[in-house]
C-alpha positions as CSV (number, residue, x, y, z in Angstrom):
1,X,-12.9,7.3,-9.1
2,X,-12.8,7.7,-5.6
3,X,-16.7,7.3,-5.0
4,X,-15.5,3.8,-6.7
5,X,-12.6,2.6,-4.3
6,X,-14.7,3.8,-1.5
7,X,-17.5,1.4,-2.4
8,X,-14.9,-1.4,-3.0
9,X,-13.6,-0.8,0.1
10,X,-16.9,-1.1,1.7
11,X,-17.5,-4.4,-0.2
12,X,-14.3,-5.7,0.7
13,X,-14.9,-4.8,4.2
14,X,-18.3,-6.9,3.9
15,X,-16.9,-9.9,2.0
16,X,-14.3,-10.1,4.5
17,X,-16.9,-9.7,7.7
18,X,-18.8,-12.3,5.8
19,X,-16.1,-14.7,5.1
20,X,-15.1,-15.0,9.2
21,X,-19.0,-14.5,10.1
22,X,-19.2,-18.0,7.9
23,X,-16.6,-19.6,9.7
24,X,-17.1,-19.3,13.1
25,X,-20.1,-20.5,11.8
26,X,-19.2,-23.4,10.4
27,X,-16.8,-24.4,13.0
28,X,-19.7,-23.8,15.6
29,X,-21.8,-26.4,13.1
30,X,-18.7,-29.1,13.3
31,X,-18.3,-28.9,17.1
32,X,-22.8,-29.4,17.6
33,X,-22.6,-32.1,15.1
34,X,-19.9,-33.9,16.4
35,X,-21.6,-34.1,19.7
36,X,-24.9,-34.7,18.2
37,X,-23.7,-37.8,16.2
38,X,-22.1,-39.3,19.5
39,X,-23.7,-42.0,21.1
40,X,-25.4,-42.1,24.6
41,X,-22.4,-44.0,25.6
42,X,-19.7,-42.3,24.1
43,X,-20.8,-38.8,25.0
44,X,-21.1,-39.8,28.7
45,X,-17.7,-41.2,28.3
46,X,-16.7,-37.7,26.9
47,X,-18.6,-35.8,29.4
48,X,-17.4,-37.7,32.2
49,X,-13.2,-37.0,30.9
50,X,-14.8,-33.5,30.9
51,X,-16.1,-33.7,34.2
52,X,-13.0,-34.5,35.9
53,X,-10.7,-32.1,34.7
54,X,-13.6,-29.6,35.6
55,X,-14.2,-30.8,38.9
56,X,-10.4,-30.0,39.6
57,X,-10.1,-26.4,38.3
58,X,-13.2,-25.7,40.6
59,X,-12.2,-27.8,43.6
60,X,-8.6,-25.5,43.2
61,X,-10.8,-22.5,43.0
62,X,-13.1,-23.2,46.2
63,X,-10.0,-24.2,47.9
64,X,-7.9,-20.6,47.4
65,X,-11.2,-19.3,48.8
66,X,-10.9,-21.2,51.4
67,X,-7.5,-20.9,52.3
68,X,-8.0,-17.2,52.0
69,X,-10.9,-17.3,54.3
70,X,-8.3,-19.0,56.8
71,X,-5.9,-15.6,56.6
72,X,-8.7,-13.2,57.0
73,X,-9.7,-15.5,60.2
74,X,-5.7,-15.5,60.9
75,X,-6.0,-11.6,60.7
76,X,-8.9,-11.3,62.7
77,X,-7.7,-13.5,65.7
78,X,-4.9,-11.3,66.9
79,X,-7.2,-7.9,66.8
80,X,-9.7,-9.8,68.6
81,X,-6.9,-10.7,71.2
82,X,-5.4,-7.3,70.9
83,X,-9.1,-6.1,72.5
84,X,-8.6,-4.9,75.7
85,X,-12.1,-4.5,78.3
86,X,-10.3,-2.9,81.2
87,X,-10.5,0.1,79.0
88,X,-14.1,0.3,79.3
89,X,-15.8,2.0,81.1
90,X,-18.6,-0.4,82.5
91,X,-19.5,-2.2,85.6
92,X,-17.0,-5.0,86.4
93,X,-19.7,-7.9,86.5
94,X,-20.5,-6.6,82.8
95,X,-17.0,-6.4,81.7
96,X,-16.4,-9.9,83.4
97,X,-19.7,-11.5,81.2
98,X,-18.6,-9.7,78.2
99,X,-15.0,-11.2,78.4
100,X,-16.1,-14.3,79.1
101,X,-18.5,-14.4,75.6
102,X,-15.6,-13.0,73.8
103,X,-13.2,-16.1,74.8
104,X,-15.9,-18.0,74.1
105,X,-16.3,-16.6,70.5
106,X,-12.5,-16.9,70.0
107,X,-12.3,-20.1,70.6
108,X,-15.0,-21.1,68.1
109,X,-13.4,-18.8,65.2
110,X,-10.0,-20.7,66.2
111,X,-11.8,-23.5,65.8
112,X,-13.1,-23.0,62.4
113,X,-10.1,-21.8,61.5
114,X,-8.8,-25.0,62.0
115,X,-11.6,-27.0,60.4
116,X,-11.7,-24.5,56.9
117,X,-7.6,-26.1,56.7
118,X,-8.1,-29.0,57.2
119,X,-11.1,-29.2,54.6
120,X,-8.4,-27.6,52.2
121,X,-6.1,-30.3,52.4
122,X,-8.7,-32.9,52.1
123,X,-9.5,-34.5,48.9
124,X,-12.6,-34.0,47.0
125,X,-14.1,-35.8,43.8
126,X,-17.2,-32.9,43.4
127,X,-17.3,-29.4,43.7
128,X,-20.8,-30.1,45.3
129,X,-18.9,-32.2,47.7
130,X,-16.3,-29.3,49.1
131,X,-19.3,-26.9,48.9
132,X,-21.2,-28.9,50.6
133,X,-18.6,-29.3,53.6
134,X,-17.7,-25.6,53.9
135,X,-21.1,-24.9,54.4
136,X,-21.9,-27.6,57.1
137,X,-18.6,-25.8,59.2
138,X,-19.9,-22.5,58.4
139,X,-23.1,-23.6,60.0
140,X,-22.1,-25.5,62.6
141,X,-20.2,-22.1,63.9
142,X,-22.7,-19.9,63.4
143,X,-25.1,-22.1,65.9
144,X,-21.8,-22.6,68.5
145,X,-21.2,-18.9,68.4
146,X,-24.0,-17.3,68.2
147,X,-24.6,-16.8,72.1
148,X,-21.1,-15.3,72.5
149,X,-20.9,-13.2,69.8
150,X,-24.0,-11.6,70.8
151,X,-23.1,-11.0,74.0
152,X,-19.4,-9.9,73.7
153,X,-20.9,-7.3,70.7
154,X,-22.1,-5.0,74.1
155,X,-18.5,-3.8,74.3
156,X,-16.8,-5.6,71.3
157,X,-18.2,-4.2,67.7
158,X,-15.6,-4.1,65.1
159,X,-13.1,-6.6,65.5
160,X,-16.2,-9.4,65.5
161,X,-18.2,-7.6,62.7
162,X,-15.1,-8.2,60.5
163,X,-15.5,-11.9,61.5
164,X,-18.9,-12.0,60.1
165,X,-18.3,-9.9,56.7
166,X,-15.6,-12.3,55.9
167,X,-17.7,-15.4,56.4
168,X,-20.7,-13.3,54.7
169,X,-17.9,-12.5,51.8
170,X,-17.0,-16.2,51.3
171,X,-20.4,-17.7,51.4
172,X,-21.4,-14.7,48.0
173,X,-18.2,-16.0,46.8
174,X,-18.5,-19.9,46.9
175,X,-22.1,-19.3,46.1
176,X,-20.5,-17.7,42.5
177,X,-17.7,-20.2,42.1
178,X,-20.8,-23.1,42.1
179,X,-23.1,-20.9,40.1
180,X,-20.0,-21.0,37.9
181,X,-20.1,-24.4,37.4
182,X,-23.6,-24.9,37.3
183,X,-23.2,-27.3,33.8
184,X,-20.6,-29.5,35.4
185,X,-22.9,-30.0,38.5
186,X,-25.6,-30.5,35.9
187,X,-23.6,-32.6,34.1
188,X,-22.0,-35.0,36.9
189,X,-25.6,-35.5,38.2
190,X,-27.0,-36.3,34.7
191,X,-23.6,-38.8,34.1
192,X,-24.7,-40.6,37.6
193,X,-28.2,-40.5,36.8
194,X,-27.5,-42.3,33.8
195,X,-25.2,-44.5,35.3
196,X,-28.2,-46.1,37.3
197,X,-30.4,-46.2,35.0
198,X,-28.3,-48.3,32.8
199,X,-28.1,-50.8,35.7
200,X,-32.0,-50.5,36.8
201,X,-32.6,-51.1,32.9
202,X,-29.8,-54.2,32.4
203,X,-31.5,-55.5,35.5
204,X,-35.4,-55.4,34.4
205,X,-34.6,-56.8,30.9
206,X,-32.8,-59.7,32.8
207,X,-35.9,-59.9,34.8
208,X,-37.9,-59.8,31.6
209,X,-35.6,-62.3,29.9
210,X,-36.2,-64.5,33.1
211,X,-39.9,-64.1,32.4
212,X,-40.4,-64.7,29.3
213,X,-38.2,-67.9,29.6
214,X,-41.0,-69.2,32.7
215,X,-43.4,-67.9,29.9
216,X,-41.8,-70.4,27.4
217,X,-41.8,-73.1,30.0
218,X,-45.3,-73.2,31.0
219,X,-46.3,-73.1,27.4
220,X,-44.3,-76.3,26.2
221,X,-45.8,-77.9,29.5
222,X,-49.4,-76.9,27.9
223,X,-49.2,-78.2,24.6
224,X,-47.3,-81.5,25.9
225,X,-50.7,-81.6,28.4
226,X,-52.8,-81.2,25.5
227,X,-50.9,-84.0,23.6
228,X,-51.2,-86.2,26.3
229,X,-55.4,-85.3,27.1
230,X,-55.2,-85.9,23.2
231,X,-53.9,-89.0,23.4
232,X,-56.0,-90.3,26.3
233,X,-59.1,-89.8,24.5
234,X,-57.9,-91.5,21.7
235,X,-57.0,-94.8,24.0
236,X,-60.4,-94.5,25.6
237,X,-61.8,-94.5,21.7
238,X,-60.3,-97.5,21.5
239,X,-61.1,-99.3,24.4
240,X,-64.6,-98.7,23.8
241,X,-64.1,-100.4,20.1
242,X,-62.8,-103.5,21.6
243,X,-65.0,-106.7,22.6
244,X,-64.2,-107.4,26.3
245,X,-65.5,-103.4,27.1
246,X,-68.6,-104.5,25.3
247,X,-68.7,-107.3,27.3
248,X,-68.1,-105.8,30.2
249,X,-70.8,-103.0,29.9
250,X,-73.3,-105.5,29.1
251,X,-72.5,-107.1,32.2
252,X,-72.5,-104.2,33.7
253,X,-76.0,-103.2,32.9
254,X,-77.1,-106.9,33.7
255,X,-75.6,-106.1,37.0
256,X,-77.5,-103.2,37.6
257,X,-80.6,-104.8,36.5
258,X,-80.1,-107.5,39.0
259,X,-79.8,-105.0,41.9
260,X,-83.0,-103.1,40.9
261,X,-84.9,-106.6,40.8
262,X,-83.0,-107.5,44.4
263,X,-84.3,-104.1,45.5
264,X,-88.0,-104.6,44.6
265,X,-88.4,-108.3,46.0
266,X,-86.8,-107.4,49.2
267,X,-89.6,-104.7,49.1
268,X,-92.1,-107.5,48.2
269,X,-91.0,-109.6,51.3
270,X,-91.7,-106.8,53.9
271,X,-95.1,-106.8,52.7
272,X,-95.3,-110.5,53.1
273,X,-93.9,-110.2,56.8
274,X,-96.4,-109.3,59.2
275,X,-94.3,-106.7,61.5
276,X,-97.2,-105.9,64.1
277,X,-97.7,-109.4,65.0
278,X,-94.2,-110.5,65.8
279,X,-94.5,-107.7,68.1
280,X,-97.1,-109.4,69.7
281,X,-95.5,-112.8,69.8
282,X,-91.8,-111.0,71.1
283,X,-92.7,-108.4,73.2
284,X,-91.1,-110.0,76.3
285,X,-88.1,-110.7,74.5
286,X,-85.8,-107.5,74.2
287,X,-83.5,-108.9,72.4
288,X,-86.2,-109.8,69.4
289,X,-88.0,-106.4,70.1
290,X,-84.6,-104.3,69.0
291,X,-84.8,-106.7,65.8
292,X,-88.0,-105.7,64.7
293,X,-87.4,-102.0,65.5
294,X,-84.8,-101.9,63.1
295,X,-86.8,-103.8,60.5
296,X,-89.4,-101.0,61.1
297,X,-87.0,-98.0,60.4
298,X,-84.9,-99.5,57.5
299,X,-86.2,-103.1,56.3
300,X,-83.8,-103.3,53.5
301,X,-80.8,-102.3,56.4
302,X,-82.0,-104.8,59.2
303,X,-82.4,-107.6,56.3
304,X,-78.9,-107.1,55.2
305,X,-77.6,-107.1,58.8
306,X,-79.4,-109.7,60.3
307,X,-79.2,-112.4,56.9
308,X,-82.4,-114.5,55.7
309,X,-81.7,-117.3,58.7
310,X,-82.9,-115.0,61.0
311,X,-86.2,-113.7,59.6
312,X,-86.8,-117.3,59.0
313,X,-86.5,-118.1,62.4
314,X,-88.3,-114.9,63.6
315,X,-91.3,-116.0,60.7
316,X,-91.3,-119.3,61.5
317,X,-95.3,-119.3,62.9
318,X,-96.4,-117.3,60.3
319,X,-99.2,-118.3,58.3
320,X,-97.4,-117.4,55.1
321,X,-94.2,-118.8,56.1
322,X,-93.9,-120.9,53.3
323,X,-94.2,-118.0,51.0
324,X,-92.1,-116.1,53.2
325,X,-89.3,-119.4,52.6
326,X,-89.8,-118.9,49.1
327,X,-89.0,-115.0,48.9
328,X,-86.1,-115.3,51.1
329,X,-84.7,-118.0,48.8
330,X,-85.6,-116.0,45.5
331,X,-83.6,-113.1,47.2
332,X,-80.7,-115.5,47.9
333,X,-80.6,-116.2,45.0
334,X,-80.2,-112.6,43.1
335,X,-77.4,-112.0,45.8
336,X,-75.7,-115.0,44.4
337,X,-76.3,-113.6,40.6
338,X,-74.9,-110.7,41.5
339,X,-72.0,-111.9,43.4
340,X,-70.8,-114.0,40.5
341,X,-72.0,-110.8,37.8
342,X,-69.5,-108.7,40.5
343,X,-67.2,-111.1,40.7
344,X,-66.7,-111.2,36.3
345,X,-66.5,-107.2,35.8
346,X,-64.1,-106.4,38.8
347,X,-60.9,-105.2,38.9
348,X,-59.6,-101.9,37.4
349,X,-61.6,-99.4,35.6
350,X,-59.0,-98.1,32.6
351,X,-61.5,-95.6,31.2
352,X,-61.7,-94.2,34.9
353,X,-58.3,-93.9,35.5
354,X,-57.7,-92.2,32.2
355,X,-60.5,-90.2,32.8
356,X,-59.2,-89.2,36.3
357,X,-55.8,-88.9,34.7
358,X,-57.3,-86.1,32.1
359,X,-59.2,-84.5,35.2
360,X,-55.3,-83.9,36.7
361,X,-54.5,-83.1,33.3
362,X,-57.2,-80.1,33.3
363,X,-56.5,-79.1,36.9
364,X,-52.8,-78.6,36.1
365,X,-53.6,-76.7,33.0
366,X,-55.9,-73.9,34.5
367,X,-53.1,-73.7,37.2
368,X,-50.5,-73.3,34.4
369,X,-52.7,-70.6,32.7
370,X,-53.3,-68.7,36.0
371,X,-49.2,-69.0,36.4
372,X,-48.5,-67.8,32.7
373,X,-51.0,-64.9,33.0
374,X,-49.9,-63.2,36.0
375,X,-46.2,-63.5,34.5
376,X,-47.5,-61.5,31.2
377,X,-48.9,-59.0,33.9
378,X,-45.6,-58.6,35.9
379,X,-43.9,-58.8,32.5
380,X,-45.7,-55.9,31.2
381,X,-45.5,-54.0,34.4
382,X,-41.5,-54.6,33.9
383,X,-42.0,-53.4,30.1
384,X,-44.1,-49.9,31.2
385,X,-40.9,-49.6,33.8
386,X,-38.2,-49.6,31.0
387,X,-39.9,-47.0,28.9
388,X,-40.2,-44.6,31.4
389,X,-36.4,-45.6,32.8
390,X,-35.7,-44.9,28.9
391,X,-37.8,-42.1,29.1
392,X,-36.0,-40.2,31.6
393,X,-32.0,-41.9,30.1
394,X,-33.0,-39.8,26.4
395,X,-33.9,-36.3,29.3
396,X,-30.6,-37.0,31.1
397,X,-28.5,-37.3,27.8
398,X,-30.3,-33.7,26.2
399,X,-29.3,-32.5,29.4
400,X,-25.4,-33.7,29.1
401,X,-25.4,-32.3,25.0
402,X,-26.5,-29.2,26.2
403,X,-23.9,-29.1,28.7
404,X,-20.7,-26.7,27.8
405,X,-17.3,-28.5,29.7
406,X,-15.3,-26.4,28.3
């Protein structure tokens, strides 16, 4: 019987260790959860409430160690002070450097003194902030006192070592309160860190939004070119189909014919003209000398420029001159021919200008292509920059779960 209620003892014992094992448990399970179910936004929100009421408990904490700092310095002060050098024994222009390093010193731990209150009754949104101050005094006396305290320790030992184990103490000490609160500094630089990348991200998808919309842009103003080079070929389709561009391309090619047969007879009369002799006849004349010079070099050039009258004129004793006549005259006549042929198929050229219209047409297009394709570069660029700004937002927010505010 009693190797019975010993054992249900035991088991109650157990059951019971169990029981409050499995609810701690449980209520550890709710609390990770909770968190875990929050949303980026709402458990910055959270950490950020967190944040604040931390960032005060350790700002009140920094600051009794600072004010206490100030009463050790307070302390210290009068026993430096209370040091009096015409106790010891030493030559006077020693005694008289000495005391002047020692003043110096004072006067620098006064000083700091005055600076450590003043950064108590200033206000501070960050522990890092405070920290961050205290340290930059701290510094900024230990390179303004170094020189004195150095020499004034020759005669002066304890009352300045105290001076530096009090500043030694408070730097072990601030350097605990912020190791502390290593999860809220964790925690307020993850919450910022998100903060801006919310704002880079808001700001590339508005650049992306922007992009896509010149995207959209350009490709309407493709397929309404394409309609319209569309178009243009069909009304040159149908220009060709119509009588008076028939007409026009016959005369045309009639035209054309006419020029070649103008061509050859004009060849035909600088055979018939005997340039070599008309030298002879003109060569006192310089005037008639430049003429056949420049029938020599480009006959077809010099015929135009000088007209038919004048190779008649310069022919005129030729033995052939009738033929000559004759050549000139046929020649006249094709000029005339095509004049009037001219005359019939000018004015505009429709299937040029739609042709030169489609040619613009084409030139815009590969520049509208060019235009679209280094937009889908930048826009992918914009797209890589997102996912690693996303990237880096999913880090920061592990990093603010993990953090413990409380």
């Amino acid at each position: 019987m009693e190797q019975y209620l010993t054992k249900l003892i035991k088991n109650e014992k157990v059951l019971l260790c169990m029981g409050l094992f499995d609810i701690f448990k449980r209520k550890k399970k709710a609390k990770e959860t909770g968190e875990e179910r929050l949303s980026p936004e709402k458990l910055v929100s959270l950490r950020e409430r967190q944040s604040k009421e931390k960032h005060w408990e350790a700002i009140g904490k920094a600051k009794e160690r600072i004010l206490s700092l100030t009463k050790e310095l307070d302390g210290e002060i009068a026993a430096i002070e209370r040091v009096n050098l015409d106790d010891k024994k030493v030559e006077e222009k020693i005694r008289s450097i000495v005391k002047g390093n020692l003043e110096s010193f004072l006067k620098q731990v006064k000083k700091l003194k005055q600076s450590l209150e003043e950064l108590a009754e200033s206000e501070f949104e960050s522990i890092q902030g405070i920290a961050s101050e205290a340290d930059s005094l701290l510094k900024d006396f230990e390179k303004k006192s170094y020189m004195g305290f150095e020499k004034a320790t020759y005669l002066v030992g304890k009352e300045l070592g105290d001076v530096v184990k009090s500043i030694s103490s408070f730097f072990k000490d601030m350097k605990k309160i912020v190791d502390n609160y290593k999860d809220l500094i964790h925690a307020s630089d993850a919450i910022e860190r998100i903060k801006s990348i919310n704002e880079d991200i808001a700001g590339k998808q508005r650049a992306k939004a922007e992009m896509e919309k010149e995207i959209e842009d350009i490709e309407k103003k493709e397929k309404n070119s394409e309609k319209e080079h569309r178009g243009l070929t069909r009304q040159i389709e149908e220009i060709k189909k119509s009588n008076e561009y028939r007409e026009k391309q016959e005369k045309k090619k009639e035209l054309e014919s006419r020029k070649g047969k103008l061509k050859q007879e004009v060849s035909v009369l600088k055979g018939l003209i005997d340039l070599k002799r008309l030298a002879g006849i003109f060569h006192s004349s310089e005037k008639q000398m430049a003429v056949i010079k420049e029938l020599k070099d480009d006959f077809h050039a010099a015929f135009e420029k000088y007209k038919a009258e004048k190779i008649l004129d310069m022919t005129s004793e030729a033995e052939n001159k009738d033929e000559i006549r004759k050549k000139i005259e046929e020649i006249s006549r094709l000029k005339q021919e095509i004049k009037e042929i001219s005359g019939l198929i000018s004015g505009k050229d429709e299937i040029a200008e739609i042709k030169a219209r489609q040619e613009q047409l084409d030139t815009e297009k590969n520049l509208l292509a060019q235009d679209k394709e280094k937009l889908h570069k930048k826009k992918e660029q914009i797209i890589d920059d997102i996912k690693e700004l996303e990237a880096e937002h999913r880090k920061k927010v592990r990093i603010l779960r993990e953090c413990s505010l409380k």
